[in-house]
N, C-alpha and C positions, 0 to 999 in steps of 0.2 A: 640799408644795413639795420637802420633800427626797427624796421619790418620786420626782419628774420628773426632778428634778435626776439622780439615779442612773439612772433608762431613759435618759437622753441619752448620760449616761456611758459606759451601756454599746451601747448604738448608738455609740456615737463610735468605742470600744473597736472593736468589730464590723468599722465600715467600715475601719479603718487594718490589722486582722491580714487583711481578705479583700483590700483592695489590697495588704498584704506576698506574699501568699500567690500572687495573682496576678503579679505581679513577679516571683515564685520561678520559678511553671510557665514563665511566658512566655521569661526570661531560659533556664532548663533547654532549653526548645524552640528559641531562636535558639542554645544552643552545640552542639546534637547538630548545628542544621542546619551550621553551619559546620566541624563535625571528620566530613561527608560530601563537602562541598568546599570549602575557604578560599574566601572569599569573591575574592580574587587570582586566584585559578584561574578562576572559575567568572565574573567579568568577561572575560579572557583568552578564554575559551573562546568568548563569547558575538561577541567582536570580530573573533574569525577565522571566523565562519559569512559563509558566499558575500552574501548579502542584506543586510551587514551597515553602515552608510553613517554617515558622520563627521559632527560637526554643520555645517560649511562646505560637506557634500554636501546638506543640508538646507533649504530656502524657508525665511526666517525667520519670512513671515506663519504658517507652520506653527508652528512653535515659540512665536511668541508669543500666537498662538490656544489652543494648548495648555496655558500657563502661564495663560492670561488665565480660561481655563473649567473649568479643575478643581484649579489652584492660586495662586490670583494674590498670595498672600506666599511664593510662590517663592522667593524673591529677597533674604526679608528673615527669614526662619524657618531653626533649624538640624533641620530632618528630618521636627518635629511642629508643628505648627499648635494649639495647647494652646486656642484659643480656640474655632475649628474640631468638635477632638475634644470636648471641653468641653459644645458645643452637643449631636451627634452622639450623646454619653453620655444626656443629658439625654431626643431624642428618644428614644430606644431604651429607656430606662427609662417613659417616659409611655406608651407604645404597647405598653406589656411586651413590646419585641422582644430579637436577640442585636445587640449593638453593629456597625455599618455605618454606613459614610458618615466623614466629618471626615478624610479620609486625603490625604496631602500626596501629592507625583509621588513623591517617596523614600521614602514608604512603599508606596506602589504597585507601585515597582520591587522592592521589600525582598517583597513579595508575589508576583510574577513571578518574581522570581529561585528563591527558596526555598519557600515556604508555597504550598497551596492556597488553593481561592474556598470553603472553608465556611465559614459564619460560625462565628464562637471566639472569644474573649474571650479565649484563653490567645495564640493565633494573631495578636493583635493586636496584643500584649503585646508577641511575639516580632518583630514588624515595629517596633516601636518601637527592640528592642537595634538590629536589622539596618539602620534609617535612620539611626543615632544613628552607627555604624559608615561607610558610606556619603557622609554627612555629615562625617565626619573623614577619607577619606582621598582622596576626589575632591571636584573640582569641581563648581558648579551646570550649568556646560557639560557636562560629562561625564555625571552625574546625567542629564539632561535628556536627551542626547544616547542614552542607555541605553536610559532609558523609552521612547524612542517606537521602536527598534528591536525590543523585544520585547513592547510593549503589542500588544491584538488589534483590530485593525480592519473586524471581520468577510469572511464570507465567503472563511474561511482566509485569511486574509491579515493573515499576523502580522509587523509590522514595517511601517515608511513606506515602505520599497522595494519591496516586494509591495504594498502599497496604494495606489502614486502609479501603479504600472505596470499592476497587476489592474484598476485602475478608469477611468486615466487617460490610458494606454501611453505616461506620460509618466516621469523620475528625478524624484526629491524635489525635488532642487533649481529643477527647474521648476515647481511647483505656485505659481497663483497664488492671488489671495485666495478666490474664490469655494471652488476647488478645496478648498483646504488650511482654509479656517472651516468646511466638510462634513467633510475628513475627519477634524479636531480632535475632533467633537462623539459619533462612532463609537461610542468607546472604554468612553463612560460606560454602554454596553448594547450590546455587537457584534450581538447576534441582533436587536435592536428595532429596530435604525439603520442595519444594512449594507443596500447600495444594489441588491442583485440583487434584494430584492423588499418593501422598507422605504422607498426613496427620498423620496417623500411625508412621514413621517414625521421622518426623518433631517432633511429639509427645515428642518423644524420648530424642530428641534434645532439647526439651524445659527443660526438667527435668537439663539436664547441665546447662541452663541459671538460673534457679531458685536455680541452687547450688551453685553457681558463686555469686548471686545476695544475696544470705541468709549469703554467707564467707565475703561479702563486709558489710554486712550489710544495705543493703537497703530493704529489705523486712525479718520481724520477721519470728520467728520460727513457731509459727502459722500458718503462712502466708502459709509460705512454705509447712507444712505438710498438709495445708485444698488444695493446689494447685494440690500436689502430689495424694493425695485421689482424686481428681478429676478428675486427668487423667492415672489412673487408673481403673476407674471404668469399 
């Protein structure tokens, strides 16, 4: 017994100095990325690009499609979704993979902004300082507002205003529901989902957003089942 008792100990020992350790890299990697651009700047910058559209320039069904399918404690979370990530950990350790998935829109944006798409455990780490940050000095409107400027919505078409007008030759702000529950769904795989030669599948994808959006309650039951015959037809 007092064997076990000690491998536990030191497995406990183990896990608490590799999440220190982690937390070290990850923290080192969010401050190099910030003393190559204050994170001030580097919002600033991204608001004067020509493409670049406010959230009252915005379809709200957009927005709340968005929130509803890839983060729906938006709203009630400060940057990390701990329950989320939690799960996400757990996946990725059973499948022995690198950690992906459980990522809030603030960490999303914290990855757009700064970090690349390889997976990294240290890169993870570093989207946690960066949403945590984020989270303290703007808004969920703004937040929100960000992300979907600079998320990819395939077929080059980065940002809601290239993608309402690439796809739709309409402004954001006109996107109605059909529109804007396809283009919410994109994001989660641009190459898999964008509509020049994915359509079909994107399809697919949308009907998640629209279940997502009918459990939140932002579009009726109605809604949803006139959407559903729709594309299905």
């Amino acid at each position: 017994m007092k064997i076990i008792k000690r491998v536990l100990l030191i497995l406990v020992l183990l896990f608490v100095f590799a999440i220190g350790a982690l937390g070290i890299a990850g923290y080192m990697e969010y401050r190099d990325a910030l003393k190559e651009m204050p994170l001030s700047e580097k919002i600033e910058k991204i608001r004067k690009q020509p493409d670049y559209v406010t959230y009252d320039e915005i379809a709200p069904y957009l927005l709340d499609a968005t929130v509803s399918v890839e983060d729906k404690r938006f709203y009630t979370h400060g940057g990390i979704d701990y329950l989320a990530t939690a799960r996400a950990i757990a996946s990725n350790v059973f499948y022995n993979g690198i950690v992906s998935g459980g990522s809030t829109i603030t960490q999303q944006l914290a990855k757009n902004l700064y970090f690349g798409y390889e997976p990294s455990v240290v890169r993870k780490a570093a989207e946690i300082f960066m949403a945590k940050d984020l989270e303290e000095h703007y808004t969920k409107e703004e937040i929100l507002e960000l992300y979907v400027n600079v998320i990819n919505y395939g077929d080059n078409h980065i940002g809601i205003k290239q993608a309402a007008e690439g796809y739709f030759q309409i402004a954001p702000s006109a996107l109605n529901l059909d529109q804007a529950s396809l283009l919410a769904g994109i994001p989660q795989s641009p190459s898999n989902y964008q509509l020049s030669n994915h359509e079909t599948v994107a399809r697919k994808r949308q009907k998640v957003v629209l279940e997502a959006m009918l459990r939140d309650e932002k579009i009726t039951e109605q809604q949803y089942e006139e959407m559903i015959a729709k594309i299905e037809k």
